[in-house]
N, C-alpha and C positions, 0 to 999 in steps of 0.2 A: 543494500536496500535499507535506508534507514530502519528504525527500529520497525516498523513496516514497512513495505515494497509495494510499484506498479510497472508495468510491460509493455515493449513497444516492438512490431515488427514488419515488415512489408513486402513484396514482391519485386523482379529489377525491371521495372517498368512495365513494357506493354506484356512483352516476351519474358517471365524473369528466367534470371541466373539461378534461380532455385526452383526446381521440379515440383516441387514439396508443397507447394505454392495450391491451397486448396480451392475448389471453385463450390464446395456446397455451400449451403447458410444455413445451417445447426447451429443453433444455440449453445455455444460451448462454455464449459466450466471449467476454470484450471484453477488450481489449489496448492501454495507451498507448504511445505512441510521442512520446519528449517530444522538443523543440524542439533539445538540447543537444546528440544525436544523432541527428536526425531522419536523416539522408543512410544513415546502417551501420542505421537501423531500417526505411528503407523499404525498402531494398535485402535486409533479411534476412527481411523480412515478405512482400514482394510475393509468394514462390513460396507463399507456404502461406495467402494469404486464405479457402483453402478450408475449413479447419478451425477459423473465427474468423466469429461470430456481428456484432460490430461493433469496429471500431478510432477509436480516443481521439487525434486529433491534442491532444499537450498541449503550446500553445502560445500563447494568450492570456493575457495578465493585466491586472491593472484598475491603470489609474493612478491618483495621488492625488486627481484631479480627474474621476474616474468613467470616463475614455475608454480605450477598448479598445486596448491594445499587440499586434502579433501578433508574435511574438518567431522566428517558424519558415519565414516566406514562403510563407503557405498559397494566396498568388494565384500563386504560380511554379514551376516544376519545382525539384526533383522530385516534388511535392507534385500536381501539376493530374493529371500521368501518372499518379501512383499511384491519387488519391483515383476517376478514371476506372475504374479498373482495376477497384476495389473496389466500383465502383457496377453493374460488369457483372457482377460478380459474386454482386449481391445481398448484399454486404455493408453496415453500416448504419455511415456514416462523420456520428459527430458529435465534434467538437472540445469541449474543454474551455475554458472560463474559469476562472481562477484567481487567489485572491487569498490572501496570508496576515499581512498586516496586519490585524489588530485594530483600530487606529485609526481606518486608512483607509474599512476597512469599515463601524466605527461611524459616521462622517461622510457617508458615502453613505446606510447603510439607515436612518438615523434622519430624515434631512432627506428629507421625501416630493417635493420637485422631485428632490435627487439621483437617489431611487430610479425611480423611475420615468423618469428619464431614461435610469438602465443599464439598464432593463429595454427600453426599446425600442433604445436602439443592439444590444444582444443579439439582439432577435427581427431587426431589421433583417439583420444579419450573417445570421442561420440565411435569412432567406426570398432576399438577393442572392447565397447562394452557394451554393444550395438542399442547406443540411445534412437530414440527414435528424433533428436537433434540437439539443439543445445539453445540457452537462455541465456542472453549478454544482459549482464545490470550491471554496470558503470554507473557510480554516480561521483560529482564531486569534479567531474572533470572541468577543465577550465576552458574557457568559450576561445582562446587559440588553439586550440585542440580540436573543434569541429571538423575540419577537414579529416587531421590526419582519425577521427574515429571513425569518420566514411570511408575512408580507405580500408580503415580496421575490418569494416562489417563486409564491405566489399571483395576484402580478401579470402573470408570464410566464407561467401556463398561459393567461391569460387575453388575450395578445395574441400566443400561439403559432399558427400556422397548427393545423389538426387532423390532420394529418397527422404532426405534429413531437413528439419524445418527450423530456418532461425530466430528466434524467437525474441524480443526484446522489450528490454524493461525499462522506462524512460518515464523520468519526474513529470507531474503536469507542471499548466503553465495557467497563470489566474489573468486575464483580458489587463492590460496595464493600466488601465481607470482604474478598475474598482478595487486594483491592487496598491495606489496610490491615493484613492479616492480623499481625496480634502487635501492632500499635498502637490508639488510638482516632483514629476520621477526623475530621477537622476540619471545624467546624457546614458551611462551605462545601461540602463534599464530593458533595453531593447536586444540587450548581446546576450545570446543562449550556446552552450554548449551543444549543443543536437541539433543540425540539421534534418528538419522533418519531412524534409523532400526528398532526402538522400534515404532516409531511413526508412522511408515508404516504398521507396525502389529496393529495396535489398531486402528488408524484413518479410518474413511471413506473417508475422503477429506482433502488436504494437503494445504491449499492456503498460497503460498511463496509471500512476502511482498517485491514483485519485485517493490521498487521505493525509493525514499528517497538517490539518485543512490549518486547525487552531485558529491564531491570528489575518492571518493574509491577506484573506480580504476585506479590505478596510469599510468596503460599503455595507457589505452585510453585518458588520461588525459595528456601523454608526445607527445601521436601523435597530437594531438590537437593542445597542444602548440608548436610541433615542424612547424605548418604552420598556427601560430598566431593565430587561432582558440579559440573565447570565448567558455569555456564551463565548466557548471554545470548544466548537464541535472538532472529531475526529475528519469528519468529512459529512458535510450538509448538502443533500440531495443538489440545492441551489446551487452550490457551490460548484460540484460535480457538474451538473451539468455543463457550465459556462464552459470548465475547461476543458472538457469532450468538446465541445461543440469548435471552441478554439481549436483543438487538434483535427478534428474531423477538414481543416479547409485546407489542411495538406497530405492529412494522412486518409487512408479510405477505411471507411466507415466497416467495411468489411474486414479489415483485419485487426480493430480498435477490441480490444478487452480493456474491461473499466476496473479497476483497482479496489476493492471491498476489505476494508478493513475489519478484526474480529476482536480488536484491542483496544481499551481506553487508555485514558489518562488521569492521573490526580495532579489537581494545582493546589497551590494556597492563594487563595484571592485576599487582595486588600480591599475593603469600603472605605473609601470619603464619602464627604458631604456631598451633595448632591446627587446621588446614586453611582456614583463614579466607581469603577471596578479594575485594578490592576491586577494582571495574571503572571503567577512563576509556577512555569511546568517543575512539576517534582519526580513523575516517574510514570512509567508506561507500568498497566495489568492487565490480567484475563478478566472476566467477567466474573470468575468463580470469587474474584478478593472482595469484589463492590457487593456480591450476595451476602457473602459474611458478615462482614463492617454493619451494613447497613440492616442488616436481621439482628445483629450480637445489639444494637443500639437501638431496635425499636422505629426504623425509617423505615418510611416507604417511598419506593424509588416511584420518579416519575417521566413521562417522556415531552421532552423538551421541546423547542420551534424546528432543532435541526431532523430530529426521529430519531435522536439519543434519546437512552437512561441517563438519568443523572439526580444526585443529591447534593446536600451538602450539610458538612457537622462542623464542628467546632474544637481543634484541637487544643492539648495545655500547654502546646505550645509550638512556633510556629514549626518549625520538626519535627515535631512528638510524630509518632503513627501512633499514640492512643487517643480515639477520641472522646469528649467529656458531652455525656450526653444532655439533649433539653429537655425532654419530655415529651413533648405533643410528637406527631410522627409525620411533618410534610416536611416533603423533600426539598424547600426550600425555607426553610424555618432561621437556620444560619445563618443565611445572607440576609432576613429579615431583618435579625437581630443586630446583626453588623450593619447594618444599612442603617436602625434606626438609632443605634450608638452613635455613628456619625454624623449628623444629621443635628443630634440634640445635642454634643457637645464639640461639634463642629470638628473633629479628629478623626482619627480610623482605625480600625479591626479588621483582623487576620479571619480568617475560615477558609477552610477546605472546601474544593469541589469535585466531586468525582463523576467522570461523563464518560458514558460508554455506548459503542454498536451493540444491539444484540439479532434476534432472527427476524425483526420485523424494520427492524434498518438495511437488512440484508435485502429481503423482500421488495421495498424501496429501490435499490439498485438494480435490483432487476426487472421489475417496470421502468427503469428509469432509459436502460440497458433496451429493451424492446419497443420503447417511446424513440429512442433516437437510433436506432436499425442499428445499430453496431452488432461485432462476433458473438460478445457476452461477458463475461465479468471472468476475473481473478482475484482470490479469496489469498489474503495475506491475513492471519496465516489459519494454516491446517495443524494443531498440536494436540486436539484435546483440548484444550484450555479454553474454547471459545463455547458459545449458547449451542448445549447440545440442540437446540429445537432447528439451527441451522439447517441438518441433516434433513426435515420436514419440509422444509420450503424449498431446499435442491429439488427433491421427490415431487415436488409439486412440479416445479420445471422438466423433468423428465417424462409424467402425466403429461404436459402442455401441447408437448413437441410430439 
């Protein structure tokens, strides 16, 4: 799951092939908690299981040779206590597997002994640790693979217990206009790994990995710049929407969970003349880094077109992570300055930008979530590390329903 994740899964047609296959409309919350921090995520999760529909141990992945790594100590504490906790609670605790090799994957799902051998070490794991089912996140596969990943997913409903719900986590897809928007796409452009018709028949749950938005969309990204507008959001409501709405024409609306990101990013952005703005991602963080930074320096963060936080400062150099502060405290003072350096000596400067989700980005998604009748949202990620006030707006959602 890239450095954030989304989820995709479905039923097998009218009749499905999985029991599991839910017919209420709750508003549901699922939340990973990856392996990296699992300890600051159980500990920040455990008080509030009550406002969380099911939690994502993300900590499995596939090795070259098909066998299951469990990277998190999901047979040990603090993992046994919590996962306990959660099942008293009637929460629905199914882990993730995950893979994002390409190669590896095509080695596996092509050769039918492989495949079928990950598919039973998988069911194996869900029926001796009695998950209440399991999470496929493939990503990186390559679009000759679609088939044999249908087969993949096809073969685990079918030696799933009926009880067990298969769960899946699948990239979005941005409409190819406005993903090419002012270009022509290339003949390739059309070819996807995932078939979403297959995966709407097999899957219980479909959760689209609506975030990692940045660039992509080139239309929202020309209106932007057409009124000097910084922007490389994590995921823009706008944005989100479009490629819900794109999945929604295969996949059903009822089993779609929308992807909420709880992480930023820092670039260093270049100015030229003309307001013109080049971006280089330099690293994903929590919210807790952009607070620091941005209080140690006298900024006040602000919320942007997308319903990001975001600032920007000025480093001593284009690597440094110390930054040299201006003075005044608007969160786009940086880019002023670098814009008007440019501009007057017709050249360009470096500055940081740091954009982030916090509880009122969250919130957003879930209007966005209840505007277009989908399951409900998937929170990438659950560690601790994200806008404690998160935990207030789930609470509101649990009020709602």
């Amino acid at each position: 799951m890239r450095y954030p994740l989304v989820i995709f899964c479905a039923l097998f047609f009218v009749l499905p092939l999985s029991a599991s296959a839910a017919t209420a409309t709750k508003f549901e919350v699922t939340g990973w908690i990856p392996y990296w921090r699992s300890a600051t995520g159980i500990v920040d999760t455990l008080p509030h299981l009550d406002v969380i529909t099911e939690v994502n141990p993300f900590v499995y992945t596939i090795r070259a040779d098909g066998t299951l790594r469990d990277n998190g100590g999901l047979d040990a504490e603090p993992w046994l206590s919590f996962i306990a906790a959660a099942k008293q609670k009637k929460v629905r605790v199914i882990p993730t597997v995950m893979s994002g090799s390409g190669g590896a994957l095509h080695a596996i799902l092509s050769n039918t002994k492989a495949r079928i051998a990950l598919e039973d070490r998988i069911v194996k794991l869900v029926k001796d640790n009695n998950f209440d089912g399991i999470d496929i996140d493939f990503e990186g596969k390559y679009a000759k693979d679609k088939d044999y990943f249908s087969t993949f997913l096809r073969g685990l409903v079918l030696r799933l217990p009926k009880s067990s719900m298969l769960m899946c986590t699948i990239e979005s897809r941005t409409p190819l206009a406005d993903r090419y928007y002012g270009t022509k796409p290339p003949k390739d452009a059309g070819l996807y790994a995932n078939d979403l018709k297959q995966i709407n028949k097999y899957c219980d749950r479909v959760r689209i990995m609506a975030y990692d938005q940045q660039g992509i969309d080139q239309k929202l990204a020309a209106t932007a710049a057409s009124s000097s507008q910084l922007y490389a959001p994590v995921a823009d409501p706008a944005w989100v929407e479009k490629t819900i709405r794109l999945a929604m024409k295969d996949i059903s609306k009822n089993k779609i969970l929308i992807g909420v990101p709880t992480y930023g990013y820092e670039y260093s952005v270049t100015a030229y003349a003309g307001k013109e703005y080049i971006y280089k991602l330099l690293w994903p963080f929590n919210p807790g880094y952009a607070s620091t930074t941005a209080a140690q320096y006298g900024i006040t963060p602000q919320r942007n077109s997308a319903g990001e936080m975001y600032f920007t400062y000025t480093a001593d150099a284009p690597t440094s992570t110390t930054p040299v502060s201006l003075g005044p405290t608007s969160a786009a003072l940086a880019m002023l300055a670098a814009t008007a350096y440019a501009d007057t000596y017709n050249s360009h400067l470096d500055f940081r930008l740091v954009d982030w989700p916090d509880a009122q980005s969250l919130q957003q998604k879930i209007d966005l979530a209840k505007k277009l009748g989908v399951r409900g949202i998937s929170i990438f990620k659950l560690d601790g590390g994200q806008d404690p006030a998160i935990w207030g707006v789930l609470q509101g959602v649990k009020k709602w329903e």
